[in-house]
DRENDO-1510 file (C-alpha; in Angstrom, 1 decimal, always signed):
<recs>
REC; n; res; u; v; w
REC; 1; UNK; +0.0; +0.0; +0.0 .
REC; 2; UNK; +1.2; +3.2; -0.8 .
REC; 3; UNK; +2.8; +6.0; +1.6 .
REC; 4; UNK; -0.4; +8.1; +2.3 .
REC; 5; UNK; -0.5; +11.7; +2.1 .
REC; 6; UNK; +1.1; +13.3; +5.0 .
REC; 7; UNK; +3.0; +16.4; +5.3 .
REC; 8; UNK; +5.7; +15.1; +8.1 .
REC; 9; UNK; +9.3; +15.8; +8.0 .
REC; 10; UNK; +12.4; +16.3; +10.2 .
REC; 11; UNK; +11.0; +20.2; +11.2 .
REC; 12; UNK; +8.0; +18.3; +13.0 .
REC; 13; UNK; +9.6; +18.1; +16.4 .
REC; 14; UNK; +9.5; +22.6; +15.9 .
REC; 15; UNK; +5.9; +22.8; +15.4 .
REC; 16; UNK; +3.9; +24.4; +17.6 .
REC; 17; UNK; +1.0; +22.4; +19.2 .
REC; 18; UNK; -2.5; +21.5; +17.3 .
REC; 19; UNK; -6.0; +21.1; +19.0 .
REC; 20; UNK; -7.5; +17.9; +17.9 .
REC; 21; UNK; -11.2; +17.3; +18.1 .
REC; 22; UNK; -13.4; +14.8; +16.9 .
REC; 23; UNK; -16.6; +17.2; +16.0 .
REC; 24; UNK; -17.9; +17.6; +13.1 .
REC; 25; UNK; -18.4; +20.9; +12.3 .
REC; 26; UNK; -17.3; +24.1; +13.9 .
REC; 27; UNK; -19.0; +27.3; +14.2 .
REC; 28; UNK; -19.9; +28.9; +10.9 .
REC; 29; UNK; -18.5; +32.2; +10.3 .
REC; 30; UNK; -19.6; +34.3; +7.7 .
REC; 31; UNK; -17.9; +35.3; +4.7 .
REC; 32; UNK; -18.8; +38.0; +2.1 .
REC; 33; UNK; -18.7; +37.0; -1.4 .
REC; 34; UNK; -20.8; +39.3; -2.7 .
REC; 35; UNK; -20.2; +40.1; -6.2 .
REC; 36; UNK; -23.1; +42.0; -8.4 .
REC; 37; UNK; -24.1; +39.3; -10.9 .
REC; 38; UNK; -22.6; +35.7; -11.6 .
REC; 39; UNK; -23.3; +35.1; -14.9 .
REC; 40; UNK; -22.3; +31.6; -15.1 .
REC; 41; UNK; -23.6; +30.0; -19.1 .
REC; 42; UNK; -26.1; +27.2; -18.8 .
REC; 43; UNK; -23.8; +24.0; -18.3 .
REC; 44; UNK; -23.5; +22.2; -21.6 .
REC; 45; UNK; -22.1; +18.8; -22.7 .
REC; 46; UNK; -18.7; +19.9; -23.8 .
REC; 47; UNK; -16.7; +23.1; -24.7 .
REC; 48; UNK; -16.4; +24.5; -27.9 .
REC; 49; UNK; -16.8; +28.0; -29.6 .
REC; 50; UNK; -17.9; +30.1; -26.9 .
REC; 51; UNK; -14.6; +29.3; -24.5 .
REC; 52; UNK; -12.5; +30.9; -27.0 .
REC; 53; UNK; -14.9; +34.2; -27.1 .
REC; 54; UNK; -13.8; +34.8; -23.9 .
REC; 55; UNK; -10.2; +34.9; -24.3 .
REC; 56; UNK; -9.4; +36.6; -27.3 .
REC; 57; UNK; -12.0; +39.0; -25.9 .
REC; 58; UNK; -9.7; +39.9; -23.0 .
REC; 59; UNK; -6.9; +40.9; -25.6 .
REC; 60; UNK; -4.8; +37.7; -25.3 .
REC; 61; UNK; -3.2; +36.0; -28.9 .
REC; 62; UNK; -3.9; +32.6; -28.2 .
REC; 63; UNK; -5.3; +30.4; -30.4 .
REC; 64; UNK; -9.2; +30.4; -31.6 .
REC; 65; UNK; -9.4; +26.6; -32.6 .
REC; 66; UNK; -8.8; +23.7; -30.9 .
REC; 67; UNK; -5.2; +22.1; -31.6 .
REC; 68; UNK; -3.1; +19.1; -30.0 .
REC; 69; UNK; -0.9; +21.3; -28.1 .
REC; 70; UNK; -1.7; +25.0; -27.7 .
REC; 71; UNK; +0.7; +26.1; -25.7 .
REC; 72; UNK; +3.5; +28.4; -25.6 .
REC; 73; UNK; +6.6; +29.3; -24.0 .
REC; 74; UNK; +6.0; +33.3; -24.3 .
REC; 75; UNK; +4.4; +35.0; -21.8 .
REC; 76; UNK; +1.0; +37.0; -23.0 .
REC; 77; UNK; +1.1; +40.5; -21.4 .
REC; 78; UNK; -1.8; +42.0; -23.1 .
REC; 79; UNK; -5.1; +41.4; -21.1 .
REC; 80; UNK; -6.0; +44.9; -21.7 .
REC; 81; UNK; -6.5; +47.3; -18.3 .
REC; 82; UNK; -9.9; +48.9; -18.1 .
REC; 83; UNK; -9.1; +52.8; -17.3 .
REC; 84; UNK; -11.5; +53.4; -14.7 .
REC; 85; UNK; -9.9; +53.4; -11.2 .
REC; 86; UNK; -11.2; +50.0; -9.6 .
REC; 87; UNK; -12.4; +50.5; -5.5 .
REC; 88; UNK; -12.3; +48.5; -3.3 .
REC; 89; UNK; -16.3; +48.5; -2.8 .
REC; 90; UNK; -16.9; +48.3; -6.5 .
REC; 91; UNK; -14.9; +45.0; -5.9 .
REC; 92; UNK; -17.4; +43.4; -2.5 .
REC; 93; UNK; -20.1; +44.8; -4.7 .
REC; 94; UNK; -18.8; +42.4; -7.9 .
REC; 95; UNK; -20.0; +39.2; -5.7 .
REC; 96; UNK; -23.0; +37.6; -4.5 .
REC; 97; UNK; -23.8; +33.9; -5.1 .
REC; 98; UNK; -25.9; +31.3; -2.9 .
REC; 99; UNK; -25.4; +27.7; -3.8 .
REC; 100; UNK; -27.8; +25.1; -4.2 .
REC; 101; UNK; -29.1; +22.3; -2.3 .
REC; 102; UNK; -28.8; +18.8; -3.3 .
REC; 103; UNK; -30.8; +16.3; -2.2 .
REC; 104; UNK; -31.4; +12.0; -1.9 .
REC; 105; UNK; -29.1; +9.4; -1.2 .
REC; 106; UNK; -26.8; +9.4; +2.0 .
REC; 107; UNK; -22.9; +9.5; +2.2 .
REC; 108; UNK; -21.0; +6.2; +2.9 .
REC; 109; UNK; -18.5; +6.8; +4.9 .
REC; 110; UNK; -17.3; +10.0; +7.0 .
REC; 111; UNK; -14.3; +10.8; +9.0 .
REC; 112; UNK; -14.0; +13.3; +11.4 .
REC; 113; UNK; -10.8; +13.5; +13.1 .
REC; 114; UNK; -10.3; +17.7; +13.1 .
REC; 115; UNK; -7.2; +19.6; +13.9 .
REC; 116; UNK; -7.7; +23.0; +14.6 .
REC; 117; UNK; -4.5; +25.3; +14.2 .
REC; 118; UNK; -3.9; +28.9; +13.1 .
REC; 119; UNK; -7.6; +30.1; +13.7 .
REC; 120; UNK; -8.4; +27.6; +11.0 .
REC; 121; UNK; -10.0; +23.6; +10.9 .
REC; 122; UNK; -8.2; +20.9; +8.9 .
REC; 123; UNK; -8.7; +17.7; +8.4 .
REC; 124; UNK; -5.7; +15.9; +10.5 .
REC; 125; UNK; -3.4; +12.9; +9.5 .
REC; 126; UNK; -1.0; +11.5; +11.9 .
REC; 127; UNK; -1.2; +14.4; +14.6 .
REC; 128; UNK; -0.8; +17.0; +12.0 .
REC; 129; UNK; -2.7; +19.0; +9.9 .
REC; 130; UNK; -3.1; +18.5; +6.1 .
REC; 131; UNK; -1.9; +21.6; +4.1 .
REC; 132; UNK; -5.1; +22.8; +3.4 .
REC; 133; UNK; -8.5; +23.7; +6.0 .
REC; 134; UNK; -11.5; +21.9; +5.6 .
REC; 135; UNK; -13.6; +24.3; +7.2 .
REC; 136; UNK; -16.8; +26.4; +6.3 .
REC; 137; UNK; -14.6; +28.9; +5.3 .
REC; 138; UNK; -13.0; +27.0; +2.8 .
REC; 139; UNK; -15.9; +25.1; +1.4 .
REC; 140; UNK; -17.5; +28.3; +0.5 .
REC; 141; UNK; -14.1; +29.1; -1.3 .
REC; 142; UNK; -14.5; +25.6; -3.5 .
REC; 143; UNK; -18.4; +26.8; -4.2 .
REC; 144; UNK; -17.2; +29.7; -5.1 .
REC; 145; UNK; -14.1; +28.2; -6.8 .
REC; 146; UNK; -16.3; +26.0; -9.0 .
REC; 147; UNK; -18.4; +29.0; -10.7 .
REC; 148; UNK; -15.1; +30.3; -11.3 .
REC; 149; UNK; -14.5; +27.3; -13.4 .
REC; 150; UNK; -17.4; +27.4; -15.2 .
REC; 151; UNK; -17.3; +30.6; -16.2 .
REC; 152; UNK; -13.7; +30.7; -17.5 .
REC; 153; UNK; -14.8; +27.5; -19.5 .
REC; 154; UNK; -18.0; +29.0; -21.0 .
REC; 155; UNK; -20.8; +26.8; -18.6 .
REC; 156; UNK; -19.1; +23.7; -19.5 .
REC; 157; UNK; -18.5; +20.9; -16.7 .
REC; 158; UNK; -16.2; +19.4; -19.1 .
REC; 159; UNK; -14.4; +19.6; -22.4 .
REC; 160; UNK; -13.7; +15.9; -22.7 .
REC; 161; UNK; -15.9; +14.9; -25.6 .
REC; 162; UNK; -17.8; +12.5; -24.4 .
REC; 163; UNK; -20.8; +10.1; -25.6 .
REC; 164; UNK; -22.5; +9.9; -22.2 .
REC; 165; UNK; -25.8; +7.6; -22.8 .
REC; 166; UNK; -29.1; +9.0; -22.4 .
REC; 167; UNK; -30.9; +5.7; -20.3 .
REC; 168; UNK; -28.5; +3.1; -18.3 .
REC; 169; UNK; -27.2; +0.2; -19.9 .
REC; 170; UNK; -27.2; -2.5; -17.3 .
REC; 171; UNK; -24.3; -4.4; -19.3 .
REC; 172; UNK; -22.3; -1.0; -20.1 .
REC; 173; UNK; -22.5; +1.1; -17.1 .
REC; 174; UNK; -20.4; +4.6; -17.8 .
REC; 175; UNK; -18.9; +5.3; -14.3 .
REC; 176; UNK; -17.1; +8.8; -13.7 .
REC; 177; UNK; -14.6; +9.5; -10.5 .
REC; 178; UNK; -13.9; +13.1; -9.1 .
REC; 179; UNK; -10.4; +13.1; -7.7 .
REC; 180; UNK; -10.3; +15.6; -5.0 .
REC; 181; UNK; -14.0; +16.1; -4.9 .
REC; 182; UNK; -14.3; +18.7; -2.4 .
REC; 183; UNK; -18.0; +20.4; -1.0 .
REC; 184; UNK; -19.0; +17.8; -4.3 .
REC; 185; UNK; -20.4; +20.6; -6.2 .
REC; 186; UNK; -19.1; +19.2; -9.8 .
REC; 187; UNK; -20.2; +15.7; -8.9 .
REC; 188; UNK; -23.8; +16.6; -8.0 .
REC; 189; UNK; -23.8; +18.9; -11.1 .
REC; 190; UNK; -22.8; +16.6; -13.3 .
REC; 191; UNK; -25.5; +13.7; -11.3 .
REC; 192; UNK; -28.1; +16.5; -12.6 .
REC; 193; UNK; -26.9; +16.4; -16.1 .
REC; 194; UNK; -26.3; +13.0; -16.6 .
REC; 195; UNK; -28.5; +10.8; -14.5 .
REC; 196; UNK; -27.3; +7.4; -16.3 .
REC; 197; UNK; -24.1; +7.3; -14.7 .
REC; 198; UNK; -22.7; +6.6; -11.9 .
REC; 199; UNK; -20.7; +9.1; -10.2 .
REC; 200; UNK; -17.9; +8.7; -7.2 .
REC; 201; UNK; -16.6; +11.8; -5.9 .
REC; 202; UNK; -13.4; +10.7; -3.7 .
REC; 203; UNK; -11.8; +13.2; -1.1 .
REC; 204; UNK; -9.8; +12.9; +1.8 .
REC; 205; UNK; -12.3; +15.4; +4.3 .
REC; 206; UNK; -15.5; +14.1; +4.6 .
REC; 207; UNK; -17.2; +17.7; +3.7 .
REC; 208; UNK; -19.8; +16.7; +1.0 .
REC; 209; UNK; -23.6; +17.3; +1.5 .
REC; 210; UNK; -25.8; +14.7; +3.9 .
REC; 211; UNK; -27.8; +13.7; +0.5 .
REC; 212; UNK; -26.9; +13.6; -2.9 .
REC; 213; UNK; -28.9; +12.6; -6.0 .
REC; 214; UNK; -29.6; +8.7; -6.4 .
REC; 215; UNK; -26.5; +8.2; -9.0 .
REC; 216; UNK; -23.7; +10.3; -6.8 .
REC; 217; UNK; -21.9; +9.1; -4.1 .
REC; 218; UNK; -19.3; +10.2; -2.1 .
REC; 219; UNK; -16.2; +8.8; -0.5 .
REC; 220; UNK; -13.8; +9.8; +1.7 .
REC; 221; UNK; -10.4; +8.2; +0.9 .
REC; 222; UNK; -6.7; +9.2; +0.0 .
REC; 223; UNK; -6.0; +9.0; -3.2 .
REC; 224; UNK; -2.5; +8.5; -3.0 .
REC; 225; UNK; -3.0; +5.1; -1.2 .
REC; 226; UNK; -3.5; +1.9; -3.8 .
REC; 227; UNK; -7.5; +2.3; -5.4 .
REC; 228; UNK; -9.2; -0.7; -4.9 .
REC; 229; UNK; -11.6; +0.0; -7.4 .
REC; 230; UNK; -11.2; -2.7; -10.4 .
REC; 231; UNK; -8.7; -2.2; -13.4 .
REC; 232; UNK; -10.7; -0.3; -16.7 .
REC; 233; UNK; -13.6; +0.4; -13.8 .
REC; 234; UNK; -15.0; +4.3; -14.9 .
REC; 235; UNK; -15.1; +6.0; -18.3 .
REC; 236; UNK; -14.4; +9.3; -17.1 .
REC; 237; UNK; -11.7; +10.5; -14.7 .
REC; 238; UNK; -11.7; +14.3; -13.8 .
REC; 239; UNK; -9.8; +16.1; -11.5 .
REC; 240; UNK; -9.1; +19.8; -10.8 .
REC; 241; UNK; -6.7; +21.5; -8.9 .
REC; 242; UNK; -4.4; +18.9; -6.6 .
REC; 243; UNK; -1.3; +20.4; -7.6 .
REC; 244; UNK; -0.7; +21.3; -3.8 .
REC; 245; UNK; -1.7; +18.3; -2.3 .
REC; 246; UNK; -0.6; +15.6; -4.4 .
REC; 247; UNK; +3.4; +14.6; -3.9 .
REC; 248; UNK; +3.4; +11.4; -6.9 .
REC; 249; UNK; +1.6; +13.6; -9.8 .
REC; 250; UNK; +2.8; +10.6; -12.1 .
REC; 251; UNK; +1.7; +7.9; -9.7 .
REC; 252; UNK; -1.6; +9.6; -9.6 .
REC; 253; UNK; -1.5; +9.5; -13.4 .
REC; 254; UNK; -0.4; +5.6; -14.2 .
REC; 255; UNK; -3.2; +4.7; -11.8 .
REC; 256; UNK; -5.7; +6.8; -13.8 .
REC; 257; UNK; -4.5; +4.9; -16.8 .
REC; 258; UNK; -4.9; +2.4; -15.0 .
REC; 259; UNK; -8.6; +2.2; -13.9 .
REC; 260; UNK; -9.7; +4.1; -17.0 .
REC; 261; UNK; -11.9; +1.9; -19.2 .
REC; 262; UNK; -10.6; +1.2; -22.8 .
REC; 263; UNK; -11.3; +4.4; -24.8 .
REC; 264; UNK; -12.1; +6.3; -21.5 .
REC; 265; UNK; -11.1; +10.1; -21.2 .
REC; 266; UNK; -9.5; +12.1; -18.1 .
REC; 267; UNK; -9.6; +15.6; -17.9 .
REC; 268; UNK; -7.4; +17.5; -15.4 .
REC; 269; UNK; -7.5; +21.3; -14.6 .
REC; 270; UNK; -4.3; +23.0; -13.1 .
REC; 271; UNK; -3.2; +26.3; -12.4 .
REC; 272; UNK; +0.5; +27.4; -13.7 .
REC; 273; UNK; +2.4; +28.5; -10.2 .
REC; 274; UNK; +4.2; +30.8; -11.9 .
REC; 275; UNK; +4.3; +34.5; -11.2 .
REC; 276; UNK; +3.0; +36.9; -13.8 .
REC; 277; UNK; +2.6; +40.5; -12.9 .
REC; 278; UNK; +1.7; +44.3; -14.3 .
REC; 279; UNK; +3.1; +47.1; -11.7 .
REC; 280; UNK; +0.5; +50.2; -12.8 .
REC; 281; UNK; +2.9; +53.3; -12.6 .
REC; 282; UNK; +2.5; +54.5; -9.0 .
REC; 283; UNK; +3.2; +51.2; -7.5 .
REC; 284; UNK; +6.6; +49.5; -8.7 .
REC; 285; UNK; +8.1; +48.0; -5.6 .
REC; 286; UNK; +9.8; +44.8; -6.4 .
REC; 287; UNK; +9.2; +43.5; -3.0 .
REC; 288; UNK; +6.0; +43.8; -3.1 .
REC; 289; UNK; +3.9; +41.4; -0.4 .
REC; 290; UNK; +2.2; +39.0; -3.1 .
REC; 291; UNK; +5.6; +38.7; -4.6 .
REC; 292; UNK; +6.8; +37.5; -1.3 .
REC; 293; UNK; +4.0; +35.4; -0.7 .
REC; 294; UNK; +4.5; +33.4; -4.3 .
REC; 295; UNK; +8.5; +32.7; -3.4 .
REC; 296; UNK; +7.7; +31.3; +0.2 .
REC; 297; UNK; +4.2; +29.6; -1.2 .
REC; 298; UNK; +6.7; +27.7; -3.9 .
REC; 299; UNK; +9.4; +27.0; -1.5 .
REC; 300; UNK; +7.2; +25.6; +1.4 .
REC; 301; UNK; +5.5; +23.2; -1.5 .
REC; 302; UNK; +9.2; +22.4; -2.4 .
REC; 303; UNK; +10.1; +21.7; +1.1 .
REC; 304; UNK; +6.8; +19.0; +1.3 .
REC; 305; UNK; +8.0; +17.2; -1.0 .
REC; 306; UNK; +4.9; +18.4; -3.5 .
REC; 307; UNK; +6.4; +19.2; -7.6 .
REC; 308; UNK; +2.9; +20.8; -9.2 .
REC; 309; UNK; +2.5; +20.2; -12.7 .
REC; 310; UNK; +0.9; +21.5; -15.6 .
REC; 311; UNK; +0.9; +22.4; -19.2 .
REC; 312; UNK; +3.5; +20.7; -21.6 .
REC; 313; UNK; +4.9; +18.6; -18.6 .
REC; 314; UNK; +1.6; +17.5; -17.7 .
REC; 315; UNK; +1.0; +16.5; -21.6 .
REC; 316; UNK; +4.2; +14.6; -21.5 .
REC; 317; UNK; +3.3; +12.6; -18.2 .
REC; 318; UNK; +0.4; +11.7; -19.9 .
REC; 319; UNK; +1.3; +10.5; -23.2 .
REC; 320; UNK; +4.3; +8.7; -21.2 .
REC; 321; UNK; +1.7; +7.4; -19.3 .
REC; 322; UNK; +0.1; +5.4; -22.8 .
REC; 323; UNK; -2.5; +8.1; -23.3 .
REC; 324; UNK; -3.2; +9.2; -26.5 .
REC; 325; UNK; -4.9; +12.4; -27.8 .
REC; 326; UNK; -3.7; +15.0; -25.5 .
REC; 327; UNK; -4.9; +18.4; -26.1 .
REC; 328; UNK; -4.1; +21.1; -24.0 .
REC; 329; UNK; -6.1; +24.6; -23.5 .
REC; 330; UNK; -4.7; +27.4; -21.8 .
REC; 331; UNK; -6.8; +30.2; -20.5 .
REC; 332; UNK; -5.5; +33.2; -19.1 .
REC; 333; UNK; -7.1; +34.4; -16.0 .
REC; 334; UNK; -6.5; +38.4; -13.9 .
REC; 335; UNK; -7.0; +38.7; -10.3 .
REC; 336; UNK; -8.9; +41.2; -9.4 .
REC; 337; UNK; -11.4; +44.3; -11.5 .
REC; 338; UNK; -8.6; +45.7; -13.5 .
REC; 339; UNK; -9.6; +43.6; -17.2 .
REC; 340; UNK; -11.6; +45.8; -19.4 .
REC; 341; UNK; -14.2; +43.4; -20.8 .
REC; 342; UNK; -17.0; +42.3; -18.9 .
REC; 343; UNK; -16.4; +38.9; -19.2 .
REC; 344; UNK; -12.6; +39.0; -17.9 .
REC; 345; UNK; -13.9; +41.1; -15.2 .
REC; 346; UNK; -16.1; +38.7; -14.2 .
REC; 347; UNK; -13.2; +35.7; -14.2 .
REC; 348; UNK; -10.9; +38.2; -12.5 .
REC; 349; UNK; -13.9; +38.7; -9.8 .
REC; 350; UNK; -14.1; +35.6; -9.1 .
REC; 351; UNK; -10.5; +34.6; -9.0 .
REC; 352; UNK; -10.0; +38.0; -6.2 .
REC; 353; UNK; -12.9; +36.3; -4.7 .
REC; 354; UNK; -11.2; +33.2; -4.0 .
REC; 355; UNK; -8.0; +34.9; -3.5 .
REC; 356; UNK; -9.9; +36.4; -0.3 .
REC; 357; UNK; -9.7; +33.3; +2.2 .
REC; 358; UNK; -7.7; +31.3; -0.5 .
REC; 359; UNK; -4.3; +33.2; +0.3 .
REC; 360; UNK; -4.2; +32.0; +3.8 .
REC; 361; UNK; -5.9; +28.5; +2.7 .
REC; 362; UNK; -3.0; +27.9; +0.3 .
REC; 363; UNK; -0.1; +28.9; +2.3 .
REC; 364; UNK; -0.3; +29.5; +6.0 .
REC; 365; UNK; -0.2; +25.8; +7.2 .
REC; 366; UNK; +2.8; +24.9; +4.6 .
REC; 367; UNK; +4.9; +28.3; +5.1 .
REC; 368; UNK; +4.6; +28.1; +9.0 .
REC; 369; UNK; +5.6; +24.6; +9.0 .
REC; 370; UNK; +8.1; +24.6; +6.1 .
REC; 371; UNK; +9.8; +27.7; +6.3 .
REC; 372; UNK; +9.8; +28.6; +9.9 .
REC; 373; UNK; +8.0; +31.7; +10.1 .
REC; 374; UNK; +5.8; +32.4; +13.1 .
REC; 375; UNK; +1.7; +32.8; +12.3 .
REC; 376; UNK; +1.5; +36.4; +12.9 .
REC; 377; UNK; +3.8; +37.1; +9.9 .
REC; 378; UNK; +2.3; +34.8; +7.3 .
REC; 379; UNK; -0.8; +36.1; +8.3 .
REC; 380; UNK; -0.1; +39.8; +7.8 .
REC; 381; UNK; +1.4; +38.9; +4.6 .
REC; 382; UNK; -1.4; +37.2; +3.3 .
REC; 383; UNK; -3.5; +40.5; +4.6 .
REC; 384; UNK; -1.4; +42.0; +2.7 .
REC; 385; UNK; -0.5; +40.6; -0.8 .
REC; 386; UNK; -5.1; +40.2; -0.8 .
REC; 387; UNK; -4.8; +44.5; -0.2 .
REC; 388; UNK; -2.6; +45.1; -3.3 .
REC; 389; UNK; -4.9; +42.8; -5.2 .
REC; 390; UNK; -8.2; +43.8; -4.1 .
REC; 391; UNK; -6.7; +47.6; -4.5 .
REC; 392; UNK; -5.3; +47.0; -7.9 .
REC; 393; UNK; -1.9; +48.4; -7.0 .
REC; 394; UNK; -0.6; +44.5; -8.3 .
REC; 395; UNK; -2.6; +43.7; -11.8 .
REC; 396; UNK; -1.4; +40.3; -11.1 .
REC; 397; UNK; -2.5; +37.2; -13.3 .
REC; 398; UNK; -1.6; +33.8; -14.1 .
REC; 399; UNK; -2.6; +30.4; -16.6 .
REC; 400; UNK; -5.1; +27.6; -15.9 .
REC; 401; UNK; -4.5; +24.5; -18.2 .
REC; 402; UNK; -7.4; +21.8; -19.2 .
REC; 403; UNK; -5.6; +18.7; -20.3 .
REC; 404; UNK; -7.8; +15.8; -21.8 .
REC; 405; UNK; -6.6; +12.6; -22.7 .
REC; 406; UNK; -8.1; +9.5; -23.6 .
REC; 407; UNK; -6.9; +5.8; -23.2 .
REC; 408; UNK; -6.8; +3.7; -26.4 .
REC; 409; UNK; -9.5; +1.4; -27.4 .
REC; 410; UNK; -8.8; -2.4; -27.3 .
REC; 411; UNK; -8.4; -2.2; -30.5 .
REC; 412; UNK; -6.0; +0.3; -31.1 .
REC; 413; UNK; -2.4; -0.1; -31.6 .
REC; 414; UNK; -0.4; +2.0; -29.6 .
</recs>
C-alpha cells in the first residue's frame, strides 16, 4: 500500500502544538462573497466555440481553434486594463452567489478527526494538519471556486468529448470519478446532467452534502493510497486542482490509466504557479507582499516534497503514461477588476474572490511549517498581498491548463 498523504518531516519536532477534536463541524463564520451578478452560461455537454470568445476577448493571442498542443513558452502580457480606477467597494459589490441544495441518497463513509491550528479547521493525518482547512470557510471558497471554473470555460463541466448515454445500460455502465472532490459541487452537477451514470466523488475530508442525488456518491479516501476499485472500472476521470496536495503527480496519473476503461477520457484542470505581474505606474516596488507570498508559497511546497505540474509537462506525463490524444487549453485568468471586458472582469472577480480566504488557505499551514515563520507574519502577509490585489496596486494574473486525454480502445495499436 502506498505512503499516504502526509506532510511530516524532520522540522516536525518545531511545530507548535495542534487542537484535535473529533466534531464535526465548527462554528460557521460568515464570509462575504458578494459580487453584483454571476453570470455563469447554462452548463453544456462539452466546450467549444464560446470558450475561446472569452479569451481573445480579454486581448490575449492565443489560439481560436482547438489544436493538440496550444501552448506556448512566451508570456501573453496583453489582457488589456480597463481605465477606470477599480475601489475596493466596486470590488465586494462584484459578488453575491448562494449555492444550491442537493438532495437524496446518504454519504458512505465519514471521518472526522479535526485539527484546529492557526484560527483555522483541517482535516488531520497523523497528529498533524493536512496543508489545506476543511472548514466552512473554505468550502465556501471551492463553491465559489467551482463558478469560477465554469465561467472561464463557458458553462461547461467538461471539455472531454464525451458520448455519455441517455438511459443506463445494465451491461455497459459509464462510471465517472472526481479526484479531489471537495463540498462535491461538480459531482452533484454533473449527477443532474447526466443521471445514467454513476458518479464517485473521492476526497480525503468528509465535507460533502448529507444527500446527494440517487446516482452520486461520495467517498472519503486518500488518493495516494492503492484504489481498490477494479482495473478499466470508470469511463471518465476528472480532476481539478491537486497540484498542492498531491506529492506522486505521475503515480496519480499511471493509476488513472490504470482504472480508466478502454477508450475512456480524463480531464485534469491546473493552475500554472508561476508568477505573472503588471506594476500600474505608481506602485513599482519589487518586493511587493504578493511577490513575497508566491516565493515562500513555492518553496514551502518544495520543502513538502509536493512538484505541481501542468501544461507541456503534464501532456508529456500523460502521453508517457500510454495516453493518446492530449490536447491542452490554456486560459488566461486576472486577479482582481482591472480587465476591461466584462467577461474577464467577471473571471478576475471571481479569482479575487477566492484569492480572499484562499491566500491563507493555500499557504499559511505549509509556510509556518516549512519555512519557519511564526503565524502572525504569514498572516499579515497574506493580509497584505489580498490588499494590493483587491486595490489593484498588483494587476497580477496567471494560466489555468485543461488537459484531456483518452486511453486507447482495445483495438487500437499504440
Amino acid at each position: 500500500m502506498a505512503t499516504p498523504l502526509s506532510l511530516l518531516s524532520e522540522q516536525q519536532q518545531q511545530q507548535p502544538q495542534y487542537n484535535h477534536h473529533q466534531q464535526p463541524h465548527s462554528p460557521k463564520p460568515h464570509v462575504d462573497f458578494s459580487i453584483h451578478t454571476i453570470v455563469v452560461p447554462a452548463a453544456s455537454a462539452s466546450a467549444t466555440e464560446t470558450e475561446t470568445e472569452m479569451e481573445t476577448e480579454a486581448g490575449t493571442e492565443m489560439e481560436t481553434e482547438e489544436e493538440e498542443m496550444v501552448v506556448s513558452t512566451d508570456m501573453e502580457t496583453d489582457l488589456e486594463v480597463d481605465e477606470l480606477p477599480v475601489t475596493s467597494d466596486e470590488t465586494s459589490d462584484y459578488f453575491s452567489a448562494t449555492t444550491g441544495v442537493h438532495t437524496t441518497a446518504s454519504i458512505a463513509s465519514s471521518i472526522t478527526e479535526f485539527i484546529y491550528a492557526h484560527g483555522r479547521r483541517y482535516r488531520g493525518q497523523n497528529g498533524y494538519p493536512m496543508p489545506m482547512p476543511n472548514d466552512d470557510i473554505e468550502q465556501e471558497r471551492l463553491e465559489l471556486t467551482h463558478y469560477f471554473f465554469l465561467v472561464l470555460a463557458a458553462g461547461h463541466l467538461h471539455r472531454a468529448p464525451l458520448e455519455i448515454p441517455e438511459s443506463r445500460e445494465p451491461f455497459r455502465p459509464f462510471r465517472i470519478l472526481d479526484c479531489g472532490t471537495g463540498v462535491g459541487t461538480w459531482a452533484l452537477d454533473m449527477g443532474e446532467q447526466y443521471p445514467a451514470t454513476d458518479i464517485i466523488g473521492v476526497d480525503i475530508s468528509a465535507i460533502q452534502p448529507s444527500w446527494t442525488y440517487p446516482n452520486v456518491t461520495f467517498e472519503v479516501d486518500d488518493l495516494e493510497l492503492e484504489w481498490t476499485w477494479p482495473d478499466c472500472y470508470f469511463s471518465f476521470i476528472y480532476s481539478r486542482t491537486m497540484n498542492n496536495c498531491i506529492r506522486d503527480y505521475p503515480l496519480l496519473i499511471s493509476r488513472m490509466f490504470t482504472h480508466l476503461t478502454p477508450g475512456g477520457f480524463v480531464e485534469i484542470w491546473e493552475h500554472q504557479l508561476e508568477k505573472y505581474f503588471d506594476l500600474t505606474p505608481e506602485f513599482t516596488d519589487p518586493d511587493a507582499a504578493m511577490l513575497k507570498w508566491y516565493s515562500l508559497y513555492r518553496e514551502a511546497l518544495e520543502k513538502a516534497g509536493i512538484r505541481p505540474m501542468c501544461g507541456d509537462e503534464l501532456k508529456a506525463e500523460l502521453e508517457g503514461k500510454g495516453f493518446v490524444d492530449v490536447t491542452v487549453k490554456r486560459f488566461k485568468q486576472p486577479f482582481g477588476t482591472w480587465a476591461k471586458t466584462e467577461k474577464m472582469k467577471q473571471v478576475g472577480h471571481l479569482a479575487l474572490g477566492s484569492m480572499k480566504t484562499g491566500l491563507e488557505a493555500h499557504a499559511l499551514e505549509l509556510i509556518v511549517r516549512y519555512c519557519g515563520l511564526p503565524y502572525e507574519e504569514v498572516k499579515a502577509l497574506c493580509d497584505a498581498s489580498y490588499e494590493e490585489l483587491e486595490k489593484g496596486k498588483l494587476r497580477f494574473y496567471n494560466y489555468s491548463y485543461n488537459v484531456v486525454a483518452r486511453k486507447p480502445g482495445w483495438d487500437e495499436e499504440v
